[in-house]
C-alpha positions as a Python dict, from the first residue, in 0.01 Angstrom:
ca = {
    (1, 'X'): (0, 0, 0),
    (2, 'X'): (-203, -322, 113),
    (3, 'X'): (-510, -434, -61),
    (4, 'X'): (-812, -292, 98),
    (5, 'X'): (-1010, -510, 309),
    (6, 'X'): (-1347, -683, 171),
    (7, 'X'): (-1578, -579, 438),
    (8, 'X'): (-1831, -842, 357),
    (9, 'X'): (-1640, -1069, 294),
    (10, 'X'): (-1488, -1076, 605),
    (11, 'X'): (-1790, -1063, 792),
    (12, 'X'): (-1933, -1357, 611),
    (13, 'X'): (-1637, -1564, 675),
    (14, 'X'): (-1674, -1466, 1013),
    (15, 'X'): (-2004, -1588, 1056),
    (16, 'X'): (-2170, -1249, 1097),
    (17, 'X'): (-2408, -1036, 927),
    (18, 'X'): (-2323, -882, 662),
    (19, 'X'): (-2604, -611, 529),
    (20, 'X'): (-2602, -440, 131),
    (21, 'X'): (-2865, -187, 33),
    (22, 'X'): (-2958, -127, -323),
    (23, 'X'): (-3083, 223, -434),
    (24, 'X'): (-2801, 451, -484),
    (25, 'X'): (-2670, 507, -871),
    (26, 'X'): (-2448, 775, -811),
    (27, 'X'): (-2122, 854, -575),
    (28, 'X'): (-2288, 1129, -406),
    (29, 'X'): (-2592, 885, -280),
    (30, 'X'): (-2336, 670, -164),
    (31, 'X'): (-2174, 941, 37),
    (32, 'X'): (-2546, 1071, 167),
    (33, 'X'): (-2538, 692, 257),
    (34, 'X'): (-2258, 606, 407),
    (35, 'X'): (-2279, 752, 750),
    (36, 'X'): (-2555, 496, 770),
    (37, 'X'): (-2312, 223, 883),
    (38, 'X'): (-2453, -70, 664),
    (39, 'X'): (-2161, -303, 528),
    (40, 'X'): (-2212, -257, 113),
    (41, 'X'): (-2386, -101, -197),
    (42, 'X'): (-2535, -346, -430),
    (43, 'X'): (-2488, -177, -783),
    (44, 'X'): (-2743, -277, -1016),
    (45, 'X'): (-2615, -381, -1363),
    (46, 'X'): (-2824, -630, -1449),
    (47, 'X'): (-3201, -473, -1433),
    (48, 'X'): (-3019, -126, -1353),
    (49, 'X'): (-2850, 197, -1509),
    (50, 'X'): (-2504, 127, -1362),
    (51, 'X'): (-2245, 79, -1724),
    (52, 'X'): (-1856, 21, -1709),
    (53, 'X'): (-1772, 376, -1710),
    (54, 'X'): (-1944, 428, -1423),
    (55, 'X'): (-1802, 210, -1206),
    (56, 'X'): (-1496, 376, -1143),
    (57, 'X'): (-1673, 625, -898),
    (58, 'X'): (-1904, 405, -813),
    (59, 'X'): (-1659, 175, -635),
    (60, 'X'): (-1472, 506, -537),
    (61, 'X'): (-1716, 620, -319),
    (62, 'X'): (-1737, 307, -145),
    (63, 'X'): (-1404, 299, -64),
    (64, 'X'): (-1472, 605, 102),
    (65, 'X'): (-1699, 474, 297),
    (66, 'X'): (-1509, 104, 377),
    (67, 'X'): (-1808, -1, 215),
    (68, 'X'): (-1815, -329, -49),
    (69, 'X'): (-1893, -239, -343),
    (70, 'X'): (-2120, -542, -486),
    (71, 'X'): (-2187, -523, -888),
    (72, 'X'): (-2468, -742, -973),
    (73, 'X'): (-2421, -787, -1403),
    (74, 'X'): (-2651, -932, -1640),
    (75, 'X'): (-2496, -1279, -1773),
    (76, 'X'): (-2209, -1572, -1660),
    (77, 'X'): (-1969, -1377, -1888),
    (78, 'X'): (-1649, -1442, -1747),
    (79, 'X'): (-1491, -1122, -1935),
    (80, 'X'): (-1773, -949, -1836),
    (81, 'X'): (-1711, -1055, -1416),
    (82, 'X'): (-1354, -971, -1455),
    (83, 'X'): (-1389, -653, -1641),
    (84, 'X'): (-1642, -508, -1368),
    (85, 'X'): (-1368, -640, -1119),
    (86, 'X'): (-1108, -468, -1297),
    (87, 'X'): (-1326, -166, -1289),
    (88, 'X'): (-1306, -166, -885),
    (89, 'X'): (-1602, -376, -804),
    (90, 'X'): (-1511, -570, -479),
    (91, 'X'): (-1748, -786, -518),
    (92, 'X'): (-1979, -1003, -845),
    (93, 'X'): (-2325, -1106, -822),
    (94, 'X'): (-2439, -1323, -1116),
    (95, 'X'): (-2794, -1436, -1227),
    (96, 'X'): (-2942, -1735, -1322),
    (97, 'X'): (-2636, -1966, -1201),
    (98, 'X'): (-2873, -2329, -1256),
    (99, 'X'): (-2575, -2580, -1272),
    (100, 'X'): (-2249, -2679, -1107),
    (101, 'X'): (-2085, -2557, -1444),
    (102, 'X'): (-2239, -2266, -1434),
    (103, 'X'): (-2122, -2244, -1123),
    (104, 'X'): (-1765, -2282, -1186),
    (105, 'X'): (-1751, -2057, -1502),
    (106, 'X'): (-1816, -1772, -1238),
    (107, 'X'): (-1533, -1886, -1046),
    (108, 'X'): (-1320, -1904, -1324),
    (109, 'X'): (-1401, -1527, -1417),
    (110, 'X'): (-1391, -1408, -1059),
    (111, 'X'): (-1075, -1530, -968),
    (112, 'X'): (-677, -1515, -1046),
    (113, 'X'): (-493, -1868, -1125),
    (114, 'X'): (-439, -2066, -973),
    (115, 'X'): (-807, -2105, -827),
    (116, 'X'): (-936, -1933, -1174),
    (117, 'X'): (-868, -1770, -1494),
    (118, 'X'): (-907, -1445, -1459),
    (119, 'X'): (-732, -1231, -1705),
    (120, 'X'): (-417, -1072, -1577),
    (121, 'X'): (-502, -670, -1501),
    (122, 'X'): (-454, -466, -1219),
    (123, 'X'): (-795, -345, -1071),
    (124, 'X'): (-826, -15, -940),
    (125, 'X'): (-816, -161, -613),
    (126, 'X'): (-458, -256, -694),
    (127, 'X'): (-298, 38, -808),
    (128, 'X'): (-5, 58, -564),
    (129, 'X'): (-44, -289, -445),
    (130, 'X'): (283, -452, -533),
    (131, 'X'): (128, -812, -418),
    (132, 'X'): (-213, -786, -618),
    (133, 'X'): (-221, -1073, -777),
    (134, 'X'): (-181, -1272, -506),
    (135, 'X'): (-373, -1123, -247),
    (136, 'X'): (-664, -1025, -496),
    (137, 'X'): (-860, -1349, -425),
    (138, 'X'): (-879, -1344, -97),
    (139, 'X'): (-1082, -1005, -127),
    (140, 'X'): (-1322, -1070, -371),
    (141, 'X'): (-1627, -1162, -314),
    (142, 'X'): (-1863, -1394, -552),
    (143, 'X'): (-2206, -1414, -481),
    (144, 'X'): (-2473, -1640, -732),
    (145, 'X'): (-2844, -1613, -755),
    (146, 'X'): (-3056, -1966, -718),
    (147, 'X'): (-3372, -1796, -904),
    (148, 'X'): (-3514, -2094, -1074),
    (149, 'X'): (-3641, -2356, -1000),
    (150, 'X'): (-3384, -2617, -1223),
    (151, 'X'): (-3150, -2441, -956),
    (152, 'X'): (-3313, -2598, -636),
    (153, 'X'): (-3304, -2905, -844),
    (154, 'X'): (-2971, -2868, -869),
    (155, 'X'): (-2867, -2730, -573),
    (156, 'X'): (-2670, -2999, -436),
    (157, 'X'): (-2407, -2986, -726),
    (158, 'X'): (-2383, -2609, -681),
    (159, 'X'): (-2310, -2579, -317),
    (160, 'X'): (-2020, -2837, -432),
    (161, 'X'): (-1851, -2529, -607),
    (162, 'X'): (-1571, -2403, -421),
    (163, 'X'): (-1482, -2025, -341),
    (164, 'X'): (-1859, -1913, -415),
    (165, 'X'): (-1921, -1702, -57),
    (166, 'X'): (-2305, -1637, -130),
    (167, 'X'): (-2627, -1816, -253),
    (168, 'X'): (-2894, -1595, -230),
    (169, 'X'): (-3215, -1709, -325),
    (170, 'X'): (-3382, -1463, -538),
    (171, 'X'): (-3754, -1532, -460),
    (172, 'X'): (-3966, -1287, -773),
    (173, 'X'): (-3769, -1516, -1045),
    (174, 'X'): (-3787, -1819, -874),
    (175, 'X'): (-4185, -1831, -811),
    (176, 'X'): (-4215, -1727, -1185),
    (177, 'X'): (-4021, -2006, -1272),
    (178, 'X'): (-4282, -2226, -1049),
    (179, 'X'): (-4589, -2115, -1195),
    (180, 'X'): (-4617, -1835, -908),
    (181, 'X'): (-4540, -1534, -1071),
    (182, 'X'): (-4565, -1264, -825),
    (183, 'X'): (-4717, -1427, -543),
    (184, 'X'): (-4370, -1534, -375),
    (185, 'X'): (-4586, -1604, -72),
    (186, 'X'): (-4760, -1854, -240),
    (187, 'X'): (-4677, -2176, -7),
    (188, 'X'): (-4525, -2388, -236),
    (189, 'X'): (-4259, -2100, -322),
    (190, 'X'): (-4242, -2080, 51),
    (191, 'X'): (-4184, -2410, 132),
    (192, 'X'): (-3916, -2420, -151),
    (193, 'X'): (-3762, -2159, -28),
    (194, 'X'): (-3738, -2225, 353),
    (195, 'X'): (-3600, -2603, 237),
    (196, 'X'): (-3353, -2433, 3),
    (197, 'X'): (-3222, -2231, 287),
    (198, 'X'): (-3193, -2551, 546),
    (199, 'X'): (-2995, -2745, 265),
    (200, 'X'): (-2728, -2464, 184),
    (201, 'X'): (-2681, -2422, 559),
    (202, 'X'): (-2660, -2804, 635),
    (203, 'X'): (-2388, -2797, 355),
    (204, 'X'): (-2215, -2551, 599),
    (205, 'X'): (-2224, -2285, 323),
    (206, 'X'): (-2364, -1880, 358),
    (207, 'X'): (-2707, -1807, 246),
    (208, 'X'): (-2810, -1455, 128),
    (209, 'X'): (-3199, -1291, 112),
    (210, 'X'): (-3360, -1016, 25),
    (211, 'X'): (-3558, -879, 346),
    (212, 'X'): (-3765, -581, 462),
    (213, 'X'): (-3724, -402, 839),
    (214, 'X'): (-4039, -632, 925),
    (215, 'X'): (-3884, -979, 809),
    (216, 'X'): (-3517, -913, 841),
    (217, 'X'): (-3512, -1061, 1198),
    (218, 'X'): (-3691, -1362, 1078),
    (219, 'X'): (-3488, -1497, 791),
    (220, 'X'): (-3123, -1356, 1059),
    (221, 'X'): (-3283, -1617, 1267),
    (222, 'X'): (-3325, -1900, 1015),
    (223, 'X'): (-2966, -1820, 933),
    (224, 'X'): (-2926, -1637, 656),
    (225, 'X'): (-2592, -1390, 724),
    (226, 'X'): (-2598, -1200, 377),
    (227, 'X'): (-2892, -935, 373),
    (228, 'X'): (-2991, -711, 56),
    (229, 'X'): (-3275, -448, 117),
    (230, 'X'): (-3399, -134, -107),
    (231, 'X'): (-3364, 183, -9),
    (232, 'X'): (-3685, 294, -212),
    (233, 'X'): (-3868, 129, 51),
    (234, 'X'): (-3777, 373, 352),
    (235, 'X'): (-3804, 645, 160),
    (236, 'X'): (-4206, 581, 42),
    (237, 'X'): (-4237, 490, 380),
    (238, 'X'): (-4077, 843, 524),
    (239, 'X'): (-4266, 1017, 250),
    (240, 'X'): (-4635, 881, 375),
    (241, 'X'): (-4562, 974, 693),
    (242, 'X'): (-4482, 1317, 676),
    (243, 'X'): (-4763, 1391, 439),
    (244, 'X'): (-5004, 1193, 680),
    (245, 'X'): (-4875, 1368, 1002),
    (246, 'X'): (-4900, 1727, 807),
    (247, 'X'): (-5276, 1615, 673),
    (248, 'X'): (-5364, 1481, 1056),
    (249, 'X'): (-5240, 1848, 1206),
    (250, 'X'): (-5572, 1995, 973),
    (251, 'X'): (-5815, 1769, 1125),
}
């Protein structure tokens, strides 16, 4: 058997669009889901439900799907980002990553020697994969959240760090952390933001965002290639509809 293929991770490294959507917490959502075509599931492990045991058939049903699985856990623990790898997460997203250190301790975790130190355990992903150890890295994805402000400060160092594929800006956190708490449109956080995103791209590395249907175009066009949305969103959305249109049809 070969490894299987790191869907956004490939289209990253392609310089295309690569789309996750967070919302699903159990296999069968990601099968409802899948036939949707978008690229990943974010699994939420830091502010969500999703536990070790779960992950199993979490990542399962992505692999269904060809779908990454993306595991987003709640500290730089690198035990903790190779133990959700080992579970059959494709793919880490870590918080709070405000230094080049910081930045390398993920690496470290993430990745097999000799790039990093991962501890020596065959995934899910490579049962039957006589090569795993050696093709392992090229698959796995590692994305890190600039969410304060000390990051931006730092952001030069960061981008420095090799083998990170993502650096999504994670705007809530990162306005808090300016005095802004939730008014990200505030236009200092704005400004920060937007300046953030030119200086990752002008260090020719891939940006990431959170965006809605109505601003997903925009930031595609400023250049961000990696795209998280909610799925919460379009189903309020659905849901006011329907009861709107079935209150209009009375009046």
């Amino acid at each position: 058997m070969s490894l299987r293929p790191n869907r956004v991770k490939r289209k990253l490294a392609a310089g295309e669009i690569a789309c996750l959507a967070v919302g699903p917490t159990h296999p069968d959502d990601i099968d409802a889901f899948g036939p949707c075509g978008f690229d990943g599931i974010w699994l939420e492990g830091e502010h969500g439900a999703v536990e070790a045991p779960e992950l199993g058939n979490l990542t399962r049903a992505c692999d269904l799907w060809g779908q990454t699985s993306v595991v987003r856990v709640n500290r730089n623990d690198q035990g903790l980002i190779y133990r959700t790898l080992d579970r059959g997460a494709q793919g880490i997203c870590v918080p709070h990553v405000n230094t080049r250190a910081e930045a390398e301790n993920v690496v470290q975790g993430g990745k097999f020697a000799p790039i990093g130190q991962r501890g020596l355990y065959t995934s899910r992903q490579g049962h039957g994969v006589a090569d795993y150890f050696h093709t392992a890295n090229d698959e796995t994805l590692l994305i890190i959240l600039i969410e304060d402000i000390i990051a931006v400060e730092n952001l030069d160092e960061i981008l420095a760090v090799d083998h990170i594929d993502v650096f999504f800006i994670a705007p809530n956190d990162l306005a808090a952390t300016m005095g802004h708490i939730g008014n990200i449109d505030h236009p200092e956080v704005q400004k920060t933001i937007d300046n953030t995103f030119a200086r990752i791209h002008a260090a020719g590395r891939t940006s990431g965002y959170t965006a809605s249907n109505d601003t997903v175009a925009h930031y595609a066009q400023m250049g961000v290639r990696c795209f998280l949305t909610g799925t919460g969103g379009w189903i309020a959305q659905g849901a006011a509809d329907y009861l709107q249109k079935a209150q209009n049809a009375l009046s």
